[in-house]
N, C-alpha and C positions, 0 to 999 in steps of 0.2 A: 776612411770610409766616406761615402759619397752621403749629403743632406739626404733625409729620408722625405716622403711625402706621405700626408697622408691620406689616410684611405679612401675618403671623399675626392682624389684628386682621380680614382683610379675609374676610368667608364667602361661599365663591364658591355662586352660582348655576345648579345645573346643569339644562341641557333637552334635548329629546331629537335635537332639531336647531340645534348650534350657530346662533349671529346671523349673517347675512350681512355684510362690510365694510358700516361706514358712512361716507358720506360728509359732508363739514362739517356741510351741513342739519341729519343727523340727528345730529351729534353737540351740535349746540345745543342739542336738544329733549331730549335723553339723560336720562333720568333718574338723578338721585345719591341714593343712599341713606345716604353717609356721605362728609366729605370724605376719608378713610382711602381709601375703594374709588377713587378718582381714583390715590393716591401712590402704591398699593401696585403700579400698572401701571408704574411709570417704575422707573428702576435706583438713585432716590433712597429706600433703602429702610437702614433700621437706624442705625448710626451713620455712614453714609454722606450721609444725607441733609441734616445740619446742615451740612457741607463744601461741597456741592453748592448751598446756598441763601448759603451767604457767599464764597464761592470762585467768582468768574466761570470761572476757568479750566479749571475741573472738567468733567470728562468731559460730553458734552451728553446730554439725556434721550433716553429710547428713543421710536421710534415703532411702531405699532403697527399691524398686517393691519384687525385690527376691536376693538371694546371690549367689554372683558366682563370678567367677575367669576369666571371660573372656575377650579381650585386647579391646570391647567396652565398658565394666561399667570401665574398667581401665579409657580410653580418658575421657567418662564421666566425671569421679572423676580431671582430671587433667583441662578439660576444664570448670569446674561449675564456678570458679571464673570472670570468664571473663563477663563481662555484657553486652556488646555489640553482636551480632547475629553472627560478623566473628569468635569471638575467642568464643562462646558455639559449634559453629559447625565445628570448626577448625580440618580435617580429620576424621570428626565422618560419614560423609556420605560414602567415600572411606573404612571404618573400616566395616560399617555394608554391602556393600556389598561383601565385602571379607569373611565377615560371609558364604555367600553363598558359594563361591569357595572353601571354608573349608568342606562344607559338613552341614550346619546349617540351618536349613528352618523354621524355626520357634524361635524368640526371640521374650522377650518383659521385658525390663527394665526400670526404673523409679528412678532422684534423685531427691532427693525432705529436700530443707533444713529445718531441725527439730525445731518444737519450742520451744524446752530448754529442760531442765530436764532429756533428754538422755544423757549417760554418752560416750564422745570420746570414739575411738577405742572398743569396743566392739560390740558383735552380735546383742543388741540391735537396736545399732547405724546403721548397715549395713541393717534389713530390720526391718522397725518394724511399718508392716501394712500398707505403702505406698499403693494405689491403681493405675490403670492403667488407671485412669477418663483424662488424661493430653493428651494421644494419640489420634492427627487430632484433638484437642481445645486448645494447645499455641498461644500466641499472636506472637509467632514467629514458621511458618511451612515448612515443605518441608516434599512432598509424590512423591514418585519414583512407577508407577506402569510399570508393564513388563508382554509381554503377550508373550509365546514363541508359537511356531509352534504346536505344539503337545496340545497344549491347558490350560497348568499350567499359574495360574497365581502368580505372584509373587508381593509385593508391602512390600514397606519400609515407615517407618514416623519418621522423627526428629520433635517432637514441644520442644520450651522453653518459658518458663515464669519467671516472677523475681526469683522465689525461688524454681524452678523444673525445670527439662531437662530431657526427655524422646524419645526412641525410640524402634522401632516395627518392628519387619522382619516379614511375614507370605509366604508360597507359598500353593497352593492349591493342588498340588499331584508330585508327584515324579518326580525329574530332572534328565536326562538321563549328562551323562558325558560332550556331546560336548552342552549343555543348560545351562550346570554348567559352562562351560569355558566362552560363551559367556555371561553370564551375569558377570562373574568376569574381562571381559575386559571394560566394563563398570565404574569401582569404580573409576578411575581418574578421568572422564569425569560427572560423578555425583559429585563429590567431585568438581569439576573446574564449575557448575553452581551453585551448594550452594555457593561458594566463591563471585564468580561473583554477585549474587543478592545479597548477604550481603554486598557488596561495598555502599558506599557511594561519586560520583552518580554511581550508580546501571552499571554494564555489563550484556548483555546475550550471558553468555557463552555457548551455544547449541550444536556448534559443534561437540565435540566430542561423545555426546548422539546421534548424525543425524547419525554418523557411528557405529551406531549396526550391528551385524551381520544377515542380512536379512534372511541367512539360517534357521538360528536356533532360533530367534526371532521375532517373526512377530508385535509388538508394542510399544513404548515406549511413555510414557505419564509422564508427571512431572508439579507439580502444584507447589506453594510457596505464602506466605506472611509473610511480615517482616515487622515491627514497625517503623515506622519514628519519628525521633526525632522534629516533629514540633509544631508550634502553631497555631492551634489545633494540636493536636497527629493526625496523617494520616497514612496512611498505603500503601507498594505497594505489587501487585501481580503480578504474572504470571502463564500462561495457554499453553504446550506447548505438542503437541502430534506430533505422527509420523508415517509412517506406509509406505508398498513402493507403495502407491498410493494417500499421502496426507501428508501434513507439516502443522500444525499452530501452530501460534504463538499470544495471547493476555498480553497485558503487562501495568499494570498501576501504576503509579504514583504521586509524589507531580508535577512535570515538565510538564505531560500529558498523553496520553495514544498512540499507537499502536495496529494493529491487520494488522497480516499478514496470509496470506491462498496461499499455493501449491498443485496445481492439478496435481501428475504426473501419472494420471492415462492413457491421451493422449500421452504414451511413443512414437506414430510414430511418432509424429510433435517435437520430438527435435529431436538441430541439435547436431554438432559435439562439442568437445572443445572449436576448436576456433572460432568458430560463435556464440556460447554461451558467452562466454567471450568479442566479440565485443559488444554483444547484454547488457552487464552487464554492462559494460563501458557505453554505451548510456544512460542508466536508471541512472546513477550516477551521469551523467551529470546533466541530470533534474531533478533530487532531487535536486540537489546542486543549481542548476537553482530556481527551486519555493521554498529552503530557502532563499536565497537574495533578492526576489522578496517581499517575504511574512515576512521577518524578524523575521524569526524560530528560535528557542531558539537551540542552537549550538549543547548541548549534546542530547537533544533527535532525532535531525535528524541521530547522529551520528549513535545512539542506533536504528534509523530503517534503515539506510542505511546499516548497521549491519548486522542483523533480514534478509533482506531481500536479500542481501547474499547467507548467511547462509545458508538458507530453500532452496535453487537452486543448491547449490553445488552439494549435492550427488543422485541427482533426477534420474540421468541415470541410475546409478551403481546400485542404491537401487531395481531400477524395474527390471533390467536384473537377478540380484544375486534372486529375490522372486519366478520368472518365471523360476529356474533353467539355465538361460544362455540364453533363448530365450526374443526378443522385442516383447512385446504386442503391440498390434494394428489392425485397419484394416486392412494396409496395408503399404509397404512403400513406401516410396515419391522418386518423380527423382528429380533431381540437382535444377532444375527449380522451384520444388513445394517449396523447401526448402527455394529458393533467395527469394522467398517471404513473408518467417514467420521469425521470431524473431531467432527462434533456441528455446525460453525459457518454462519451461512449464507453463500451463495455471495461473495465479493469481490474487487476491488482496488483495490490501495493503491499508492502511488510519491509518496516525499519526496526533491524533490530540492536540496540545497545551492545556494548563488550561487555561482560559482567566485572565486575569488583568484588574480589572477597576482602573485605576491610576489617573484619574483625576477626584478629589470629585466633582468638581464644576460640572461634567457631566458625570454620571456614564452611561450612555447609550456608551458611549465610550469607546469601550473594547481594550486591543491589545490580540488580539487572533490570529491563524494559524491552519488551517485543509486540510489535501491534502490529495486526495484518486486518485487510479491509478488501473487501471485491466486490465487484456488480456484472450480473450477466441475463442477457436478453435474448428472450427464443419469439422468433416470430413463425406461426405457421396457418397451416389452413387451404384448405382448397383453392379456394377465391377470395379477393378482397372482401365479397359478401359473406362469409364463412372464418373468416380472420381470427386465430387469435395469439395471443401478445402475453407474455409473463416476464416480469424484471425481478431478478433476485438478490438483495444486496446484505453483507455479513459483514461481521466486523467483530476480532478479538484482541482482548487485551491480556497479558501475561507479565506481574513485575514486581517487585518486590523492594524495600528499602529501610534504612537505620534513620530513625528520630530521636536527636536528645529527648529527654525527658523534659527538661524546661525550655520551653519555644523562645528563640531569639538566639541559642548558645550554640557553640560550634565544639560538635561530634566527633572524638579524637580517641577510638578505640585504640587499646594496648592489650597485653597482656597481663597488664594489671587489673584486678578485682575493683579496684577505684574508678577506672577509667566505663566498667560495664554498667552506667546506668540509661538505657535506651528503650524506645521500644521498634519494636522488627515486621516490616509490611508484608506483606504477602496480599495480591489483587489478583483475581481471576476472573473478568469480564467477557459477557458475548452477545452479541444482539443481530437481530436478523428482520430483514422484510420480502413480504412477496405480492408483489403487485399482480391481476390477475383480471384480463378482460377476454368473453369471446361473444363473439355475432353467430347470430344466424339469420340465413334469409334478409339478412342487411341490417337489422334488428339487435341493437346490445342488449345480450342471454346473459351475460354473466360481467359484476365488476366489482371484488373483492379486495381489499387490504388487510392483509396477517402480519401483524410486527410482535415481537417478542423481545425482551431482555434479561440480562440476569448476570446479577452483580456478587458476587465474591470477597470480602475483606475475612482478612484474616489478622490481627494484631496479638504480637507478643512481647509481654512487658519484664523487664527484669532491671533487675536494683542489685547496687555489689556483684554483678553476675549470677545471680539465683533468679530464675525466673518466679515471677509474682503471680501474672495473672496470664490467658491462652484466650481469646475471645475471639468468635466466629460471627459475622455477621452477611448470611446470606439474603439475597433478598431478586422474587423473579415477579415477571409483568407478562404480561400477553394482552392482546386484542385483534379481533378481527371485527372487520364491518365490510357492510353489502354497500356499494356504491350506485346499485341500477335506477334508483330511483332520484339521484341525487345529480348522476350524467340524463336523465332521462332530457326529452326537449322539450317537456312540461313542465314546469315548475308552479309551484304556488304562490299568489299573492302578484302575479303579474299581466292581471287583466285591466290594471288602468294604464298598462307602461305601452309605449310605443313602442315601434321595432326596435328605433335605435337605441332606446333604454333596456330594451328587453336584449340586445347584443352585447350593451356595455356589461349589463348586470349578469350574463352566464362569463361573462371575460374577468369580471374579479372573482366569483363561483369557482371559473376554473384555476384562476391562479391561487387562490386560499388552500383549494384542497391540495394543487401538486406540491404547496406547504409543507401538506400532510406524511408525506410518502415518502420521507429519507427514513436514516437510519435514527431510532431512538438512541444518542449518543450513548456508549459505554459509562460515562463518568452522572448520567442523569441529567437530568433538566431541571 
C-alpha cells in the first residue's frame, strides 16, 4: 500500500452547492487529484494510519454520504475518533458555518463507520451508500437555525452516534453579500455554545449568538442534546431563541432545569447602562440570597445566574440596531418615571433543582429548590400628558433540605435508626412590588410603592428517627408609600442651592429611591 498523507496535505474544494451522493458509477469515473485526497476521507489518517494498513484488526474505514474534498468531511474524518461529544464536534460547528462565508448553501455529509469487508483507502471506503437517515436523529445534536431580514432561511445540524457523525447546511434562497458576512461572524460564537454544552458540568455559552447582527438577521435559534454518562443514561437539552424583541432560554439537565424569557419588546421602560447594571447587581443579590436560604446546588444557580445575564445584556442595542436607530415605544419617560422602574426589560425566570430523596427510612422527604422570579410593565394613557406606567415584580421560593444535627458533620442517612439524627427544612417564600405612577394634565397625580413579603420555615428535628420537635416559623412585611411629593420639582431646603446643585442634588434623590423599588429579597435583608 501506497505512503499515506495526511489530512492537512488534502486542499478541499469549495462550491457553491455541495456534490449530490454518488453512487458506485460515479464513483468509478471520480476524478483523483491526488492519492492524499482519497486517505484523507477515511479515519486512517496520521499515525493511525500505518496500524490500520498492518493491523487487520483495526477499527474498519469510514464510509461516507457522498465524496468530496471539502475542509468539513476533512474535520469530520480527524474528529470521528473521539467519543465523547466535545472532541466529535471539536470546530465542526465554526467549519460548517464558514461553509457559508465561502459561498456554500447547501451541504450534507455523513461518516459513518463500515462494517468490515470494505477495503481502507479506496473509493469504496469514501462513499459507499451511506444514507442521510442520521441528520436531527443522533443521540448527540445541535441545530443552528437563522432567519435573515430579507427572508432566507438558513439551518445547520451536527448529530453523532457511536458509529456516525453527520452534518447539514441548507439555506432557502439566495444570500445577498452583507447576509453572508453576518452569518459568517457567527461561526465562533456557534462553535463557543457547542463547546460549552458539550462540557461536563455543562456552560451556556449564548453570548456571543445574542450579538447577531440585527441588520441583517432578524432570528437566531439554536437547539441541542447531548448524552449524559449516567445511571440511568439521561440526557441534557437546550432551547435557545432570539430576536430584537425577545430572548429565551430552556435548559435541562441531570442537576435540574432553568427557563429564562426577555421581553424587550417594551424598549421605552429601559433605563440607561448604569441603572441597568445597578438593577443587575440587585437581582444577584437575591439569587444568591434564595441559594443560601434554600440550599441550591452551586453549579446550576451558577448556570441561571448566568442565563439570566446573558439574555439582558444586549436588549437595548438589539431593538435600536432592528428599528434602524429609532426606540420603539409609546413614549419616552422623564427622569421621574424612570426612578421608579428597574431600568430592566420585562422577564421570567425559574430554576428548578432535581429533587433527592436521601432518606429511605422517609422518602416523602425530599431536598429539592425551585425559585421563579418575573417583572412586568404596562404603559398606558391617552397622551404622554395623561401617561401612566405600572411595573410589577414577584419572586417565590419553594425547598426543602437534611441538616446534621451537629454543624461541620457529613449527613449519611441509612436505614438505620442510628444514622436518623437531623433536622428536615421545609422554606416557603414570596415577595412582590408594584410600582405605580400617573399624570394628568402633565401634572404627576399619582406615585406609589407597594412591596410586600413573607417568609415560611418550617424545621423538623428528630434523634434515633423519632421526631423531637415540629417548629413553624412564619413571618410577613408589607409597605406602601406615596411618592408625589418626594418626585415633586419642589423640594425642601433648596433655596440657597443653585441650578446646578439643585440638578445634582434631584440626581442622587433619584437614584437613592430607584434603590428603593426592587424586590425585598426572599431570604431577608
Amino acid at each position: 500500500m501506497r505512503a499515506v498523507s495526511s489530512a492537512s496535505a488534502w486542499t478541499p474544494s469549495l462550491s457553491r452547492t455541495a456534490a449530490a451522493p454518488m453512487d458506485a458509477s460515479d464513483l468509478a469515473d471520480a476524478p483523483v487529484s491526488s492519492p492524499s485526497a482519497i486517505v484523507a476521507l477515511s479515519d486512517n489518517i496520521g499515525p493511525s494510519a500505518a496500524k490500520a494498513a498492518s493491523d487487520p484488526g483495526h477499527a474498519p474505514p469510514l464510509q461516507w454520504e457522498r465524496a468530496s474534498r471539502d475542509a468539513v468531511s476533512a474535520l469530520m474524518a480527524n474528529n470521528f475518533a473521539a467519543g465523547a461529544s466535545a472532541g466529535r464536534f471539536k470546530g465542526l460547528g465554526a467549519a460548517l458555518l464558514d461553509q457559508v462565508r465561502g459561498g456554500v448553501t447547501q451541504l450534507s455529509q455523513t461518516a459513518q463507520r463500515s462494517a468490515g469487508g470494505v477495503q481502507a483507502g479506496t473509493y469504496a471506503a469514501l462513499a459507499g451508500g451511506v444514507s442521510g437517515a442520521l441528520h436531527g436523529m443522533g443521540d448527540d445534536r445541535f441545530s443552528l437555525g437563522i432567519t435573515t431580514r430579507s427572508g432566507v432561511e438558513v439551518k445547520l445540524s451536527l448529530d453523532s452516534d457511536g458509529d456516525a457523525l453527520g452534518v447539514q447546511l441548507t439555506a432557502s434562497g439566495a444570500l445577498s453579500d452583507e447576509e453572508t458576512h453576518a452569518l459568517g461572524q457567527l461561526s465562533k460564537a456557534f462553535q463557543q455554545a457547542i463547546d460549552g454544552m458539550a462540557q461536563d458540568p455543562p456552560q451556556l455559552r449564548l453570548g456571543g449568538l445574542m450579538q447577531f447582527d440585527a441588520k441583517q438577521l432578524a432570528s437566531v435559534e439554536l437547539r441541542a442534546q447531548v448524552g449524559l454518562n449516567t445511571t440511568p443514561p439521561s440526557v441534557q437539552t437546550l432551547s435557545f431563541q432570539a430576536d430584537a424583541m425577545q430572548r429565551k432560554v430552556a435548559f435541562s439537565g441531570a442537576a435540574g432545569s432553568l427557563d429564562v424569557k426577555v421581553d424587550a419588546s417594551k424598549a421605552a421602560s429601559l433605563g440607561g447602562p448604569e441603572q441597568q447594571a445597578r438593577a443587575m447587581k440587585s437581582y444577584m443579590r437575591q439569587f444568591d440570597q434564595a441559594a443560601t436560604r434554600g440550599h441550591a446546588d452551586g453549579a446550576l444557580m451558577s448556570l441561571f445566574k448566568e442565563t439570566f445575564s446573558t439574555l439582558h445584556s444586549p436588549v437595548g442595542e438589539a431593538a435600536r440596531l432592528s428599528t434602524g436607530g429609532t426606540t420603539p415605544g409609546k413614549w419616552a419617560l422623564a427622569a421621574e418615571d424612570r426612578a421608579m422602574l428597574t431600568g430592566l426589560a420585562d422577564f421570567s425566570a425559574k430554576v428548578v433543582q432535581t429533587p433527592k430523596m436521601d432518606n429511605p427510612m422517609r422518602l416523602s422527604e425530599q431536598d429539592a429548590f425551585s425559585y421563579e422570579v418575573g417583572q412586568a410593565t404596562s404603559l398606558g394613557g391617552r397622551s404622554y400628558d395623561e401617561r401612566s406606567i405600572a411595573q410589577q415584580q414577584s419572586a417565590s421560593l419553594s425547598a426543602s433540605f437534611h441538616m446534621p444535627l451537629v454543624a461541620g458533620t457529613t449527613l449519611r442517612l441509612t436505614g438505620q435508626p442510628e444514622s436518623q439524627n437531623y433536622t428536615y427544612h421545609q422554606i416557603d417564600d414570596t415577595a412582590s412590588s408594584l410600582a405605580s405612577i400617573a399624570y394628568q394634565d402633565g401634572k404627576l397625580a399619582k406615585a406609589s410603592l407597594e412591596q410586600s413579603s413573607s417568609q415560611n420555615t418550617r424545621v423538623q428535628r428528630y434523634e434515633m428517627g423519632k421526631l423531637k420537635s415540629d417548629l413553624a416559623s412564619p413571618s410577613v412585611n408589607s409597605l406602601t408609600r406615596d411618592l408625589v411629593a418626594a418626585l415633586g420639582p419642589y423640594q425642601a431646603g433648596q433655596a440657597q442651592l443653585n441650578q446646578e446643585q439643585k440638578a445634582q442634588q434631584r440626581t442622587q434623590m433619584l437614584s437613592a429611591l430607584n434603590d428603593q423599588v426592587f424586590l425585598t429579597a426572599t431570604a431577608g435583608r
